[in-house]
Structure formats: C-alpha cells, structure tokens
C-alpha positions as CSV (number, residue, x, y, z in Angstrom):
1,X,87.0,88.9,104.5
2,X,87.1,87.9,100.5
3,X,83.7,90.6,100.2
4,X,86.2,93.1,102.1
5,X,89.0,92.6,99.5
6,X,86.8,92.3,96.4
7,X,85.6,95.7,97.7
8,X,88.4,97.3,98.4
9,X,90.0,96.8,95.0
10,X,86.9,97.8,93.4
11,X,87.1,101.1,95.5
12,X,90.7,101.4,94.0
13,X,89.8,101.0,90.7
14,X,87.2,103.4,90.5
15,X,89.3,105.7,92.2
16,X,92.2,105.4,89.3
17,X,89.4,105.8,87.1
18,X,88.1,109.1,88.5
19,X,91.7,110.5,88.3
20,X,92.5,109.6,84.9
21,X,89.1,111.3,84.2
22,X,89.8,114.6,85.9
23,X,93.6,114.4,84.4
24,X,91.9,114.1,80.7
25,X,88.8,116.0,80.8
26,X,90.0,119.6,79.1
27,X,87.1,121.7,80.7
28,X,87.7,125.0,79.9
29,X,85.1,126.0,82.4
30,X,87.0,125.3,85.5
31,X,90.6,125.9,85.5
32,X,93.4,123.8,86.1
33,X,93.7,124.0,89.8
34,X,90.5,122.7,90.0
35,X,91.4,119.7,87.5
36,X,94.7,119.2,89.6
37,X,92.7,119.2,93.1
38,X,90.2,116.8,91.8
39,X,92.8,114.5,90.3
40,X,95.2,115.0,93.5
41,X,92.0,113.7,95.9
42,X,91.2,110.9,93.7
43,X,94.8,109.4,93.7
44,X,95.1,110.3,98.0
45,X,91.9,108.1,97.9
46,X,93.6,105.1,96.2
47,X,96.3,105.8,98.5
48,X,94.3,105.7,101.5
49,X,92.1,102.5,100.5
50,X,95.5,100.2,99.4
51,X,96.7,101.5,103.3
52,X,93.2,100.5,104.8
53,X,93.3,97.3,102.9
54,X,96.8,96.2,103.4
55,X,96.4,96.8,107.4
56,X,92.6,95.2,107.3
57,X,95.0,92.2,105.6
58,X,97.6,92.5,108.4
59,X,95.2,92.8,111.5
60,X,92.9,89.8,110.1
61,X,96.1,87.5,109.8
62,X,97.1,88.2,113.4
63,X,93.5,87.9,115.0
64,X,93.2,84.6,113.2
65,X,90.2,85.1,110.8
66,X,92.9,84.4,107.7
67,X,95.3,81.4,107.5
68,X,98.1,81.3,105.1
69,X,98.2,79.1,102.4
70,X,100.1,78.3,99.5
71,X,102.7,75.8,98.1
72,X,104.3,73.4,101.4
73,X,107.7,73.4,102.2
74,X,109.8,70.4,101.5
C-alpha cells in the first residue's frame, strides 16, 4: 500500500508539472486552444489520481489492509 501511495503522489506531481508546462510554454505554432486543452487534461488527471487515491485509501482502511495509528487517547 505505501508503493501505491508513493505512486500516486508521484503521478500527481508530474501531472501539476505537465500543466504548468502547457500553461507557460508560448508556442506560437499551436494556438491557444490547444495550450488550454493540454493544460485542462493535465489538471483532470490530477484530479482523477487524488479521487483514485483517496478511495484506494478509504477501501484499504475498511478491508483491513491499513490500521490507524497516531497519538493515543487519554
């Protein structure tokens, strides 16, 4: 499960990456729809892999294969 997460943020970094690319790259070749599409699919992806991570999260914690930890109650 940690190699899922660690993967998954990576996927959403590179993502972020991508669209700060397409939003500051000043091709003059392709126009700005294109720039806006590509920019517009990279931020849905990010989108779409926090979604698939935070319900990976959720269904793992129900099933049993992650435990909560952190600070005990007193």
């Amino acid at each position: 499960m940690t190699y899922l997460v660690i993967l998954a943020f990576v996927a959403i970094v590179i993502s972020l990456v991508v669209a700060l690319v397409a939003m500051m790259r000043g091709d003059s070749s392709s126009g700005e729809a294109a720039k806006s599409r590509r920019m517009a699919r990279a931020l849905a992806m990010r989108v779409g892999l926090s979604v698939l991570l935070f319900l990976a999260v959720i269904i793992s914690y129900h099933l049993g294969w992650i435990q909560p930890t952190g600070l005990p109650m007193r």
